[in-house]
N, C-alpha and C positions, 0 to 999 in steps of 0.2 A: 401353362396354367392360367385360369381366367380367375374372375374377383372382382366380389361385392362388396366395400362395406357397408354394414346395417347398424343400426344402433334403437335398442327397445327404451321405450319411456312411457312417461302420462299422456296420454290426448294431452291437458292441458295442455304441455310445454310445447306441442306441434305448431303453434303458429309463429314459437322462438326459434326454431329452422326454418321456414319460411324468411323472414326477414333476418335471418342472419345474426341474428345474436347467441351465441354460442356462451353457456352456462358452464366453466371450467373447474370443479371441485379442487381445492386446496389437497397435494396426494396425504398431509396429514390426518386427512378424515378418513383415511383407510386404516389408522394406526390404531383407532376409538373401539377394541373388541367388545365394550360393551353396546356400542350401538346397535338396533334393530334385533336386541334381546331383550329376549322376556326378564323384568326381575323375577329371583328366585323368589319362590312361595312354597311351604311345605306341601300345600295342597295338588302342589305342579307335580309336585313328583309321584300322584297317586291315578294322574290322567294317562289315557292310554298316547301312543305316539304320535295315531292321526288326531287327536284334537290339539297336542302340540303346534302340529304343524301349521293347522290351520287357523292356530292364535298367534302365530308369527307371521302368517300372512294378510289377518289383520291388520298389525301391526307394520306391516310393508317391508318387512325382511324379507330380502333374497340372498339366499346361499350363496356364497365364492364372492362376495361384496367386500367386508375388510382381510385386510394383510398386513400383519406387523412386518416384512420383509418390501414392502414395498420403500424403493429408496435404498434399498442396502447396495450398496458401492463396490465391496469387498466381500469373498469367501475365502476365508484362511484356515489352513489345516491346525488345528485343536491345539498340536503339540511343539507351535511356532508360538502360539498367544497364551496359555491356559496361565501363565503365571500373573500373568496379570487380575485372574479371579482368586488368589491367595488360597485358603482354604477347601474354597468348592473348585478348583480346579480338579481332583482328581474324580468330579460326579460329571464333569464336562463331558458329553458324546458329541458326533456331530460335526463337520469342520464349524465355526463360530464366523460370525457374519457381522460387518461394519456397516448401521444404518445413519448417512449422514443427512445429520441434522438439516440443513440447510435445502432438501428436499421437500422442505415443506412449506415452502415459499414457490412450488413449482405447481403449478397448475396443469391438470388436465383431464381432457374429453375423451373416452372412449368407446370404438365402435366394435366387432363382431366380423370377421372377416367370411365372405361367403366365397370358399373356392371349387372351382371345377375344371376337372380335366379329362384326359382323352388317354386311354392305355390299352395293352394289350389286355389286362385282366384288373378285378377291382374288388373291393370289400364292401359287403353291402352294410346296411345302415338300417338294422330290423326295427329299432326305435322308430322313428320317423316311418319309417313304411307301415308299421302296426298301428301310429298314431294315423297318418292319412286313409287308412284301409277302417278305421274305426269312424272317423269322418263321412265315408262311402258306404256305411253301416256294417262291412265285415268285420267281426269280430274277432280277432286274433290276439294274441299276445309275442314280445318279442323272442319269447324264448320257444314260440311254437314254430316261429319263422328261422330261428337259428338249428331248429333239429330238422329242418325241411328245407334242405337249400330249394331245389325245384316251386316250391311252392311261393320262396321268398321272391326268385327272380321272378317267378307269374307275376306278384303283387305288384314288385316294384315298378313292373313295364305297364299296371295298370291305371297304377298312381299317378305317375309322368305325361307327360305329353310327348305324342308321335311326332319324329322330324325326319324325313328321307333323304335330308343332304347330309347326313350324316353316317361318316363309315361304318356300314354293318359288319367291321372285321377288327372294330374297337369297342373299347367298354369306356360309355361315356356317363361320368360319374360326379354329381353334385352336392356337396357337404354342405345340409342344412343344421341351423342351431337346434341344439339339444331342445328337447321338449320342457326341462326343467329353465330352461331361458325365458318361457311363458312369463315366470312369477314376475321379471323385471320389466313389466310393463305393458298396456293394452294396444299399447300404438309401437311401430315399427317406422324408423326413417334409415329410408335407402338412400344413399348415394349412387346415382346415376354412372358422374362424370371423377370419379378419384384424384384423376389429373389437374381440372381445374378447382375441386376441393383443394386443393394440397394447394394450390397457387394462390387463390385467393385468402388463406391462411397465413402465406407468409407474409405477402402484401400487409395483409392488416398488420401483422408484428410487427415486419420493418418499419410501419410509418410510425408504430407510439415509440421507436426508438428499442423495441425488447428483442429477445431470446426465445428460439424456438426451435423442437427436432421433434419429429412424426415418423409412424413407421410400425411394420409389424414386430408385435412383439416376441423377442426369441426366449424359450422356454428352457430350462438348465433342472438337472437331477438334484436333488440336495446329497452332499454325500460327507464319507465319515474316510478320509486318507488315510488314520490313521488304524482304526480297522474297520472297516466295512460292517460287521455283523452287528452290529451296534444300531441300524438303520430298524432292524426288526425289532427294537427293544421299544418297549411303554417307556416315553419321559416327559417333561413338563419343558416347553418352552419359557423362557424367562426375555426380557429386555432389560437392561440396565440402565435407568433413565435417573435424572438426577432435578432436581426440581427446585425452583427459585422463589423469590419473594412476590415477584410480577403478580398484580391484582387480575391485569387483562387476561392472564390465561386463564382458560376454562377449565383443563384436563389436568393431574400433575405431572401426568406421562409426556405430555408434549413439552419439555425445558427447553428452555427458551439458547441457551448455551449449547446443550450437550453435556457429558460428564467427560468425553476422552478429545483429544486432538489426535489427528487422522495421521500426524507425523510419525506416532510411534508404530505405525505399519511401515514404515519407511524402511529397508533394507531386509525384509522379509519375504520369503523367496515362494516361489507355487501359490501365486495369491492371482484368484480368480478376479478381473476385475468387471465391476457388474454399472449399470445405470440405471437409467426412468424406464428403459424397451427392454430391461429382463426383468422377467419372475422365474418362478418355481413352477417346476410341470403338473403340481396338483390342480394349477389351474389352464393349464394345455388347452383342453375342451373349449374354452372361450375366444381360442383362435384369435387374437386380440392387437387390434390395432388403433394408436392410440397418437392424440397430440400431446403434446410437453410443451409449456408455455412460461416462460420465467420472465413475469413482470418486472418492472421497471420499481413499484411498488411491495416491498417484501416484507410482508406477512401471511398469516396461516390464512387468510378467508377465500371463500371462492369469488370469481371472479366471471364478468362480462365481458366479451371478446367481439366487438360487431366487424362481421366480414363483409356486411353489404348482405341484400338478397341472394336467395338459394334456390328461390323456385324453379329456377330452369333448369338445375342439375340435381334435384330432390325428388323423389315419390314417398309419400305418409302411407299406409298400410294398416287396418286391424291387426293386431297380433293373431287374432282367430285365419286370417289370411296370408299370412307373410309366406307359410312352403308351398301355397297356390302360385302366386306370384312370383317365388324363384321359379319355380320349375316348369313356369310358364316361360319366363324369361330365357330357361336355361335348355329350351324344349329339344326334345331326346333325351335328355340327362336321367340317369334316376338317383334316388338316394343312397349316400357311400361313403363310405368311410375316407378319408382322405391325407396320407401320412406324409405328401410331400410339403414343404412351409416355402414361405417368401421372406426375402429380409430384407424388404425394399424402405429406405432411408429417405426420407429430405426433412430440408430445414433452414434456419439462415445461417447456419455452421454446421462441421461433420457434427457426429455422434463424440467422437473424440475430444475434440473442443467443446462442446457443450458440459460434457463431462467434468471435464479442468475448470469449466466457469462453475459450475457447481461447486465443485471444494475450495478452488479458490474464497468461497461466498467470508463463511469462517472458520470451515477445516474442523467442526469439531463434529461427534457423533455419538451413536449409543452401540453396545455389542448385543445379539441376537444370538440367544445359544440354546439350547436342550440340557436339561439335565437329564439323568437317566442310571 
């Protein structure tokens, strides 16, 4: 399997990859589920959907953006932990989830993985091929290409570019971003060269003396061990967050401690253990690969990372061109669905150890659970 990463932003920020400064978000700014929402207004709720949407994209929301799970450490099954929520223990669905605190001293950059491979047979990608065939002015939609295979495979070989070194006794098949990946930005930055991405990444860590692991992200089912049918059920996520005197914090959500130390999982058995390279498969789609940076410097804010120049392993792209340019790149390829993953790792330590320096930091955290 072959692979791109991409990462969408502002034009503005394109001349901060160029020269090499890398803009790393604090991951506790994915924790803020108010951010890049609308306040409520009685009057919002008498709008139809599409101008919802379109006041959030004002507003510069994109969808699949925060995650109260990012950082969780631990998935433990319900009926190992619930005593610890006294009361509401028996509304607990869900295995319950350990987000450690000290996660938010962890910075990082992520990119959009673009892969493509070579198989006997392949799943087409009617989104993208409706979106580039509307492009071309044909009019379609993806659910006229899904009741039409014949007609999907014409498109898709129309869309693509011709290659003749390529075996006509394979289906050669290229996973472009979701169409709704537009909203994150006008501009498109390709990574050329991954390899020396990744190298000159670590270089810059090792020299300010920090911490660092990169890597595709692996996607995990949320599930309920102790009964499964529980997963179908309407419930309310909760976080149990515990909050301080600290003037400098912004958020209450964000305590600066934690409420629990991470010990009393200690001796608890069937406990998934989780890092900065997993999420939850609702956000699968994003194919996501990401740096993790743990400064020397630990606090929530984001952070500057100068790698040196990028220009010789960078291409900048309109986002109006970005599946011209794969599928130029990727010629013969057409649009496809794509279910195999990669789990390729580096860093200046395993995943493992990176992990341990984590909790070591101060071991304490919040629990992430459903009621229902």
């Amino acid at each position: 399997m072959q692979s791109t990463l991409i990462r969408f932003t502002d034009s503005k920020f394109a001349d901060s990859y160029r020269t090499g400064d890398l803009y790393l978000s604090s991951i506790s700014s994915f924790w803020d589920l108010t951010k890049d929402r609308l306040p409520y207004a009685p009057e919002l709720v008498k709008l139809p959907e599409a101008e919802i949407r379109k006041r959030l994209k004002e507003k510069g929301a994109a969808e699949g953006r925060q995650d109260f799970s990012e950082g969780v450490m631990a998935q433990i099954p319900r009926d190992k932990i619930s005593q610890v929520f006294g009361d509401m223990r028996d509304h607990v669905i869900h295995d319950v989830r350990f987000r450690l605190s000290a996660y938010k001293y962890c910075n990082i950059l992520c990119f959009f993985r673009i892969d493509a491979e070579d198989s006997l047979t392949g799943l087409l990608d009617e989104e993208n091929v409706s979106y580039l065939a509307k492009n071309m002015g044909i009019m379609i939609t993806p659910e006229e290409l899904t009741s039409d295979a014949e007609l999907g495979r014409e498109l898709a070989d129309r869309v693509s570019f011709k290659n003749a070194a390529l075996s006509p006794h394979l289906t050669h098949t290229v996973q472009l971003p979701s169409v709704s990946m537009n909203d994150f930005g006008d501009t498109v930055i390709v990574i050329k060269n991954e390899v020396e991405f990744r190298r000159r990444i670590i270089a810059a860590v090792k020299q300010l003396g920090d911490h660092c692991i990169m890597g595709d992200i692996r996607y995990h089912e949320l599930e309920d061990r102790v009964d499964p049918s529980t997963l179908s059920k309407h419930c309310v996520s909760l976080v149990s967050s515990g909050c301080d005197d600290n003037k400098e914090l912004s958020k209450n959500w964000l305590s600066e401690n934690g409420t629990f130390d991470v010990s009393m999982l200690d001796g608890i058995e069937d406990i998934y253990w989780r890092g900065c390279l997993d999420k939850y498969d609702r956000f699968a789609k994003q194919k996501e690969w990401r740096v993790c940076w743990l400064p020397s410097e630990l606090n929530y804010e984001a952070k500057i990372l100068h790698v040196g120049s990028l220009e010789d392993i960078i291409d900048i792209v309109p986002t109006k061109d970005i599946r011209r340019y794969l599928l130029k790149k990727y010629s013969g390829y057409v649009p496809g669905i794509i279910t195999n993953n990669r789990r390729t790792i580096a860093g200046t330590e395993s995943y493992g150890a990176f992990k341990t320096r984590m909790r070591d930091i101060d071991g304490t955290g919040e629990f992430v659970m459903e009621i229902g």
